[in-house]
C-alpha positions as a LaTeX table, in Angstrom:
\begin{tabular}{lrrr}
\hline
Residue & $x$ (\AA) & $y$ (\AA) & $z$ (\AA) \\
\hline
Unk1 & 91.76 & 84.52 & 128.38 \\
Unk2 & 90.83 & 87.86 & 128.90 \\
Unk3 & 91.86 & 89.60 & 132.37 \\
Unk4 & 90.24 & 92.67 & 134.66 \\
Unk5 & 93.29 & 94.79 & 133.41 \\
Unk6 & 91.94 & 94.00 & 129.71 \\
Unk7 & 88.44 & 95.23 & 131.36 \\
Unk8 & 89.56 & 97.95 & 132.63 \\
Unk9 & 91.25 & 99.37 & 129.51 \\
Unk10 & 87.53 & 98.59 & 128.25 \\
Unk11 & 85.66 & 100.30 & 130.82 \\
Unk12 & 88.30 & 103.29 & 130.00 \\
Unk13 & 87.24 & 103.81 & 126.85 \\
Unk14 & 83.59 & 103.85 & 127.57 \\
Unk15 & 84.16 & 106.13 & 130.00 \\
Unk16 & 86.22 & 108.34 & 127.47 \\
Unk17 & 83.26 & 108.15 & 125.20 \\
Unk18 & 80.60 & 108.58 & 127.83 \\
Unk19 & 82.01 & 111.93 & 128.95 \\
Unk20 & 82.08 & 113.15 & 125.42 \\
Unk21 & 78.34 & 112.20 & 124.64 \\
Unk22 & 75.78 & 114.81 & 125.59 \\
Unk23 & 74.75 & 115.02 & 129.35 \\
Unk24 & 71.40 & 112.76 & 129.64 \\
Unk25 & 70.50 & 114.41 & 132.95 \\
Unk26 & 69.01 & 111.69 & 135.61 \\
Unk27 & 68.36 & 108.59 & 134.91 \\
Unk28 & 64.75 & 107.19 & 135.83 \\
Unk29 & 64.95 & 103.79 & 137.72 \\
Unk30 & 62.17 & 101.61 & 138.28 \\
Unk31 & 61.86 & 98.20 & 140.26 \\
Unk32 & 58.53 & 96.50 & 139.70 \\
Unk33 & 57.71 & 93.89 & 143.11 \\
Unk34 & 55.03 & 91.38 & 142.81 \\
Unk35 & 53.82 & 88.23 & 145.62 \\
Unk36 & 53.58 & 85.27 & 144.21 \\
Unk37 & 50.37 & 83.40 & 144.80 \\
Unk38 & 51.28 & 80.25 & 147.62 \\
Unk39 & 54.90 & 80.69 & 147.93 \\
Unk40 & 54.59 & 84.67 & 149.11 \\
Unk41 & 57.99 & 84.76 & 147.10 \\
Unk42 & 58.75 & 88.49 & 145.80 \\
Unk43 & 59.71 & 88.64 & 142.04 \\
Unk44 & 61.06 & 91.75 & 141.35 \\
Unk45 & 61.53 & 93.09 & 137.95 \\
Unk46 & 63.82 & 95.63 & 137.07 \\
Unk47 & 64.24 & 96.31 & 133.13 \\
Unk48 & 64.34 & 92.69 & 131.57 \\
Unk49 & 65.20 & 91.26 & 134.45 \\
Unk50 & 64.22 & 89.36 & 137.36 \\
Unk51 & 65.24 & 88.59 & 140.69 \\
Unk52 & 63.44 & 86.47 & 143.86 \\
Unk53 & 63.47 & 87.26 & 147.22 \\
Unk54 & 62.10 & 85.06 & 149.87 \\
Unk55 & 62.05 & 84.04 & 153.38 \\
Unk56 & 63.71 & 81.49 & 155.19 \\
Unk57 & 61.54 & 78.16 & 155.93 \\
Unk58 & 61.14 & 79.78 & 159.50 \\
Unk59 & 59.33 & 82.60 & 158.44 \\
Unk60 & 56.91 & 80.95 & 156.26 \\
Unk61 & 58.87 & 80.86 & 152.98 \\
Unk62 & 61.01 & 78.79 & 150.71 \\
Unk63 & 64.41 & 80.02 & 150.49 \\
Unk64 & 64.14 & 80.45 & 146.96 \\
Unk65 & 66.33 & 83.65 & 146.94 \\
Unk66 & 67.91 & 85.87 & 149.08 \\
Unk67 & 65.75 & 88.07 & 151.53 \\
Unk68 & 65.65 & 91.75 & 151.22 \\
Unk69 & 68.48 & 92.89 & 153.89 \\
Unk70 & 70.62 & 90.34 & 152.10 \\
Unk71 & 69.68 & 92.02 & 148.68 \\
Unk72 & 70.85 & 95.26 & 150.52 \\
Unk73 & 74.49 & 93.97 & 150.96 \\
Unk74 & 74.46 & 92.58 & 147.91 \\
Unk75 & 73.43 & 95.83 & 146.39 \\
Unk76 & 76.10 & 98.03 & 148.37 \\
Unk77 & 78.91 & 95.34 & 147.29 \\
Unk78 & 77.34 & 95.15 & 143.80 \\
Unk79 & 77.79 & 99.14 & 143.91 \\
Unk80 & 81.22 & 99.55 & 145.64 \\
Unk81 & 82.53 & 96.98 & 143.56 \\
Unk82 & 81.58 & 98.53 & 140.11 \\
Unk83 & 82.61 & 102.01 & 141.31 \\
Unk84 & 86.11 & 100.72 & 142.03 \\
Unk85 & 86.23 & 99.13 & 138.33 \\
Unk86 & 85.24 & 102.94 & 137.21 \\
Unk87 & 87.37 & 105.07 & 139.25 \\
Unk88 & 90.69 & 102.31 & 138.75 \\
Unk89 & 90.16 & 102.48 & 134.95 \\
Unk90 & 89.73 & 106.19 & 135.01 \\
Unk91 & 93.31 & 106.53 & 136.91 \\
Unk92 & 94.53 & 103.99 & 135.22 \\
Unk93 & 95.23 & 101.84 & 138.08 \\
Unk94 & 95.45 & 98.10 & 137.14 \\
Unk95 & 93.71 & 95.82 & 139.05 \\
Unk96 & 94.07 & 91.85 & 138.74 \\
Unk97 & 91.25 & 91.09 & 140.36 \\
Unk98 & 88.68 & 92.50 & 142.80 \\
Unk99 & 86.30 & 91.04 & 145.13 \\
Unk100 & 84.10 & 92.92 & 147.91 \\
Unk101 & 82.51 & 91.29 & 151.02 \\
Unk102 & 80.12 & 92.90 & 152.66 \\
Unk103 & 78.65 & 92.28 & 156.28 \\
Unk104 & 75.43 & 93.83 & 158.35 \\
Unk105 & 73.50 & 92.98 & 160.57 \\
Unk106 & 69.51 & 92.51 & 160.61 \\
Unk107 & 67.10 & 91.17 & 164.01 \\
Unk108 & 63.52 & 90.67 & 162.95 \\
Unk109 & 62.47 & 90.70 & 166.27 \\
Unk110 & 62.06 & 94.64 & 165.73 \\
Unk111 & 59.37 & 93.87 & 163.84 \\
Unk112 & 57.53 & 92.27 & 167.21 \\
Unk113 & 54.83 & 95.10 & 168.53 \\
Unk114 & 56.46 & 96.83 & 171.83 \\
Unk115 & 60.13 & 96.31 & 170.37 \\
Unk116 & 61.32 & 99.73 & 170.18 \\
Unk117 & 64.59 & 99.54 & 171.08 \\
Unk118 & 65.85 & 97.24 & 168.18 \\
Unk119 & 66.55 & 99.20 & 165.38 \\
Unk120 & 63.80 & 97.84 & 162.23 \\
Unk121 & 66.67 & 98.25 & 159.65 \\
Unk122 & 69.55 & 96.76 & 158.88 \\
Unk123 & 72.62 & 98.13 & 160.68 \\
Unk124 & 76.45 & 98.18 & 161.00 \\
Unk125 & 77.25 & 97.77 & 157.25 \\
Unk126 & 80.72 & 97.33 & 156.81 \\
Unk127 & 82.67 & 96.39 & 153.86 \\
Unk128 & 86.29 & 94.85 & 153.25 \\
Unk129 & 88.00 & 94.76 & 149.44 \\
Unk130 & 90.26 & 92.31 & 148.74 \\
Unk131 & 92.50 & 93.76 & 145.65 \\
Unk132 & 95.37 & 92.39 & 143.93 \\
Unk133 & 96.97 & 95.15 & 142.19 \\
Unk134 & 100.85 & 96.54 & 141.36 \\
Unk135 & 99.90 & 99.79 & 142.07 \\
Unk136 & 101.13 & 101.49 & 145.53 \\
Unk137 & 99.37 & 101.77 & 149.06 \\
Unk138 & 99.37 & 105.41 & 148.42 \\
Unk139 & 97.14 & 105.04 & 144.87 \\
Unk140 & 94.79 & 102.27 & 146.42 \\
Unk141 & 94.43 & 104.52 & 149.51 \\
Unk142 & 93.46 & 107.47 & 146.73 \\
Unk143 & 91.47 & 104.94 & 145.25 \\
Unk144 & 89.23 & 103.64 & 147.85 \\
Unk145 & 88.61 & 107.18 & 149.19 \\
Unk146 & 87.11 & 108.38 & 146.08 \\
Unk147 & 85.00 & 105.26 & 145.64 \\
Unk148 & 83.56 & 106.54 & 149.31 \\
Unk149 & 83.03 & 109.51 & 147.69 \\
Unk150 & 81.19 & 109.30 & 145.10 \\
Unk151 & 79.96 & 105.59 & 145.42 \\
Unk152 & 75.73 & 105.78 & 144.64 \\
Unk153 & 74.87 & 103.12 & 147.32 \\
Unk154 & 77.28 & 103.76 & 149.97 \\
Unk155 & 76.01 & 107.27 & 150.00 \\
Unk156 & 72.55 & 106.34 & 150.10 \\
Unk157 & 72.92 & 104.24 & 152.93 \\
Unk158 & 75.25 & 106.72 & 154.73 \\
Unk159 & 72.70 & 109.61 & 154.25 \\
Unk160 & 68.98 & 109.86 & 155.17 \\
Unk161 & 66.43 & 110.03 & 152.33 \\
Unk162 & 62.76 & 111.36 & 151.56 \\
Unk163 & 60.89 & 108.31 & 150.62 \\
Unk164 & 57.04 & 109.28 & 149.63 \\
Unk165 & 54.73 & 106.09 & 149.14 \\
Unk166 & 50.78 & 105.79 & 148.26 \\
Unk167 & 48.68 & 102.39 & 148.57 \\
Unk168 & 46.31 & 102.29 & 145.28 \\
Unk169 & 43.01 & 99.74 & 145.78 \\
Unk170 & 42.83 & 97.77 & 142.72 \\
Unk171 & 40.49 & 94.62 & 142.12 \\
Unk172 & 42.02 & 91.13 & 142.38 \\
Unk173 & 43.65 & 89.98 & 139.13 \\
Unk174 & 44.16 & 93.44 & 137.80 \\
Unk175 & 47.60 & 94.82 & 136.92 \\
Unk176 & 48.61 & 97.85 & 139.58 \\
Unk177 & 48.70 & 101.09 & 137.69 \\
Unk178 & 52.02 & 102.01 & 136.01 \\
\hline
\end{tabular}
């Protein structure tokens, strides 16, 4: 059976090999979101793949997937988690196994019109990792602060962005413009 050490020499070498290729520049993401007919439920699509997101049976849906603050700290864990995989295999830390929980909170009621004092986001991330690793307090310490560092998510969350959005009228049954 294969362990996350045996990963991580994997992930090593692909990082190796990464840094030697020729620099790509950024990579374009793109997350396609569409409703889905009765159920309301969101199907996103991101490359080949697809994920639903849905409401609870209180607000009208099915709970047939998470909703989209849960997505969020699944996203940030997703992110943290993979970021400590890159930065212990490219110090050469072993790890025997890693998990991340992540907790925030969301009230819909900011959503109700004259609610201004409830923030309309979700709020007080906060994230624990549970590692089981040889290495010492000092090197997980070293570890964790340069996953904070350079960790994608995280830093989006931590930092404002510029979002820019457009609505586009198309006719019913028509695919939206790519």
């Amino acid at each position: 059976m294969s362990t996350l050490r045996d990963y991580l020499s994997q992930k090593r070498t692909a990082l190796l090999a990464r840094r030697e290729s020729p620099e790509r520049g950024p990579v374009p993401l793109h997350a396609h979101v569409t409703a889905e007919g009765r159920s309301g439920v969101r199907r996103i699509r991101i490359r080949d793949f697809q994920i639903l997101s849905d409401s609870g049976p209180d607000f009208a849906g099915y709970d047939l997937g998470p909703g989209s603050p849960e997505l969020q700290a699944g996203v940030l864990g997703s992110c943290v988690t993979h970021i400590f995989l890159i930065k212990a295999a490219e110090s050469g830390i072993p790890l025997d196994s890693l998990e991340v929980d992540v907790r925030a909170e969301y009230d819909p009621a900011a959503q109700r019109p004259g609610e201004n004092g409830i923030p309309v986001y979700p709020q007080n991330f906060r994230y624990e990792v549970l590692i089981d690793s040889p290495a010492s307090d000092e090197e997980l310490a070293r570890l964790h602060a340069e996953v904070e560092r350079v960790c994608p998510i995280l830093n989006l969350i931590r930092h404002a962005q510029d979002i820019s959005g457009s609505v586009v009228r198309v006719h019913a049954g028509s695919a939206l413009p790519a």
